[in-house]
C-alpha positions in Angstrom: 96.1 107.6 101.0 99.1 107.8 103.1 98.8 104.3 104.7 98.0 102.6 101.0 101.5 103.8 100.1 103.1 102.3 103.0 101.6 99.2 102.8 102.6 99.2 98.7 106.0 100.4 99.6 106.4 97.8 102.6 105.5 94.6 99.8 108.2 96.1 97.4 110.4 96.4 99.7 110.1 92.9 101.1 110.0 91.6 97.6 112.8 93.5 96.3 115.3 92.6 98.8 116.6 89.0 97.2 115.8 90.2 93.7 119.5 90.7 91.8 118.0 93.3 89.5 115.7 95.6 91.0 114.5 97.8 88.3 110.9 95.9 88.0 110.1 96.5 91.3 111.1 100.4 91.1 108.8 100.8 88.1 105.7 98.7 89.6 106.0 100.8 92.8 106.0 103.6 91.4 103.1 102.5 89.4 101.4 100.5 92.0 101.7 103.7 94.7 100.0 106.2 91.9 97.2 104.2 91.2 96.5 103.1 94.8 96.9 106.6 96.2 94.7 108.3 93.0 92.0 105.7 93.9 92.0 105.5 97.1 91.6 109.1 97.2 88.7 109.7 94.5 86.7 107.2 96.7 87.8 109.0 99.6 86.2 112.3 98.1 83.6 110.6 97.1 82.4 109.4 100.2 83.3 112.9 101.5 81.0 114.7 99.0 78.3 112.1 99.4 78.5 111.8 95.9 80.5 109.2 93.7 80.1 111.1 90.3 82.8 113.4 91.7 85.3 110.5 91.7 86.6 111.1 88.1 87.3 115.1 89.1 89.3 113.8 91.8 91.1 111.5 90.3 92.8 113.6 88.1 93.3 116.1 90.8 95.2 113.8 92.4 96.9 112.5 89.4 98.2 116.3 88.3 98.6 117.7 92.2 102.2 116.9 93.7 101.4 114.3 96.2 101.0 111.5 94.6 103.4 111.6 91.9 105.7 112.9 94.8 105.0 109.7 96.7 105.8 107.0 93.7 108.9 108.7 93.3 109.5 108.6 97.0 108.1 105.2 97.4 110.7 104.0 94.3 113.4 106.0 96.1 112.8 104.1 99.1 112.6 100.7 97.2 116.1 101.3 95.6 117.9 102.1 98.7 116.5 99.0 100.8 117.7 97.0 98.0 121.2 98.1 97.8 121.4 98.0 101.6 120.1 94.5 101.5 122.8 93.4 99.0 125.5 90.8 100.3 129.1 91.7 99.2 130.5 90.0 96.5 134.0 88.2 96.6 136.8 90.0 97.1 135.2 93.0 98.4 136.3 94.4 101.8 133.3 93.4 103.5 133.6 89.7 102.4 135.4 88.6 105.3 138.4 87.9 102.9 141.6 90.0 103.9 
């Protein structure tokens, strides 16, 4: 589950970076990350419990239980601040180069 959400947050991130308004990527990660992490784990269970009918019990005990809505926000979190790291100054700013 954990490496799903690094890989989702890595393409956001990579995405989001030259994007001028990043709010559709912060909602599609967060997104993106639950459903990944909620399916990746019921068929994780599933296989665990040699048994695939328990993958709709899982799934929403992922959904409900704090990790995975913990990680989308996290994942979002992380999203936003590479993007407004990534920014380039505007003119007139002190970082422009233009004293």
């Amino acid at each position: 589950m954990a490496a799903v959400v690094c890989l989702v947050t890595f393409a956001h991130v990579v995405t989001a970076a030259g994007q001028a308004n990043p709010w559709r990527q912060l909602v599609g990660t967060a997104v993106l990350t639950a459903v990944a992490a909620i399916l990746v784990g019921a068929i994780g269970y599933g296989i665990t419990r040699s048994d695939f009918a328990w993958m709709p019990a899982a799934a929403v005990h992922f959904a409900i239980g704090p990790f995975v809505p913990g990680a989308a926000v996290l994942s979002s979190l992380v999203v936003a601040a590479s993007w407004a790291v990534s920014r380039s100054p505007g003119p007139g700013s002190i970082d422009s180069g233009i004293i």
